[in-house]
C-alpha positions in Angstrom: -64.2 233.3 -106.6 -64.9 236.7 -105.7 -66.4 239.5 -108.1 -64.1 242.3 -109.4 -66.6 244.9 -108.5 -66.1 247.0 -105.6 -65.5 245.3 -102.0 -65.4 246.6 -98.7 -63.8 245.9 -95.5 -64.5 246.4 -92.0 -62.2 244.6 -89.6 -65.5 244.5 -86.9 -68.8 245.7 -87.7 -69.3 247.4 -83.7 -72.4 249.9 -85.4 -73.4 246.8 -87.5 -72.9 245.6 -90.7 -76.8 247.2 -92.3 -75.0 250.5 -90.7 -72.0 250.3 -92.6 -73.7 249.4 -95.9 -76.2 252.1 -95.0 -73.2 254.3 -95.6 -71.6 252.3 -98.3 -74.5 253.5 -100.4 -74.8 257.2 -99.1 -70.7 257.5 -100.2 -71.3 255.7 -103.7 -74.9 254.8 -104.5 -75.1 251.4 -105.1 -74.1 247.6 -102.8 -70.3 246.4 -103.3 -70.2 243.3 -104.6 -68.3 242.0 -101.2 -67.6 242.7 -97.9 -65.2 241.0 -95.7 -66.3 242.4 -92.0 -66.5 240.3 -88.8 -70.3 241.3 -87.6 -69.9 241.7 -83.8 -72.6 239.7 -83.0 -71.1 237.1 -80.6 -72.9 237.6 -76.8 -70.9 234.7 -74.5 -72.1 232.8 -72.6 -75.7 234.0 -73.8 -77.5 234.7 -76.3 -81.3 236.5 -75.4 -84.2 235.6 -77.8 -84.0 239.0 -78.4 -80.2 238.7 -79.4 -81.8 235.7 -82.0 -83.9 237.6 -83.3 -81.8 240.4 -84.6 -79.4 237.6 -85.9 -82.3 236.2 -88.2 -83.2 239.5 -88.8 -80.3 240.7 -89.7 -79.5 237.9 -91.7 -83.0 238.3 -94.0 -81.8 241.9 -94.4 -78.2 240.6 -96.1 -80.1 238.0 -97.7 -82.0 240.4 -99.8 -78.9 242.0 -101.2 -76.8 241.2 -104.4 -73.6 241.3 -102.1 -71.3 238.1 -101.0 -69.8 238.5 -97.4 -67.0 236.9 -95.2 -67.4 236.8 -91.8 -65.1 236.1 -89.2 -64.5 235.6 -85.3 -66.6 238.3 -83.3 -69.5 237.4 -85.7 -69.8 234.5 -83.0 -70.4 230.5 -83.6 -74.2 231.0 -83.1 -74.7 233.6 -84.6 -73.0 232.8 -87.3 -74.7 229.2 -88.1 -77.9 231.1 -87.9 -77.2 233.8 -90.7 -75.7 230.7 -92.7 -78.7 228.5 -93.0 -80.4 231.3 -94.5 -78.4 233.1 -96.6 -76.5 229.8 -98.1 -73.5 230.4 -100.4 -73.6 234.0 -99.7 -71.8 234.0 -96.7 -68.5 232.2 -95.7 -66.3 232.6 -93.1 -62.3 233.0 -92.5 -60.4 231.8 -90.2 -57.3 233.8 -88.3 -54.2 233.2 -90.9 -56.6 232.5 -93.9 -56.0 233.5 -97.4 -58.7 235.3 -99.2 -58.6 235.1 -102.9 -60.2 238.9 -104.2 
């Protein structure tokens, strides 16, 4: 179940995701409680070590913060299993047609 705080959406995180927060927090001072954004992170066929590395990165940066996020599609399969091992129940992901429950 998702919080009643506030949420925020981004249909595709293109500057990334820490960007986007970096200005949720300029606009209104604190985390939402949720985001729903896809996190443009999906590099096919490849992915560089370097491309990794900024996925576990980014994903100890999320981890850190008192937010739940849904993920989708341009996120990107990989990526996307990476950032889930370490951030757990934190992070889900919807599907194309999916209902979320706010």
């Amino acid at each position: 179940m998702w919080t009643q705080g506030p949420r925020t959406l981004s249909g595709c995180a293109h500057n990334g995701i820490l960007n986007i927060l970096d200005r949720y927090r300029e606009l209104y001072g604190s985390d939402p409680d949720a985001v729903i954004s896809g996190f443009h992170m999906s590099r096919k066929p490849h992915y560089s070590q370097a491309d990794l590395e900024l996925v576990r990165q980014t994903g100890e940066e999320l981890r850190r913060l008192p937010v739940r996020f849904c993920t989708g599609h341009c996120t990107g399969e990989i990526p996307y299993r990476i950032l889930k091992e370490g951030m757990g129940g934190q992070l889900s992901y919807v599907h194309s047609g999916e209902e979320i429950r706010l």
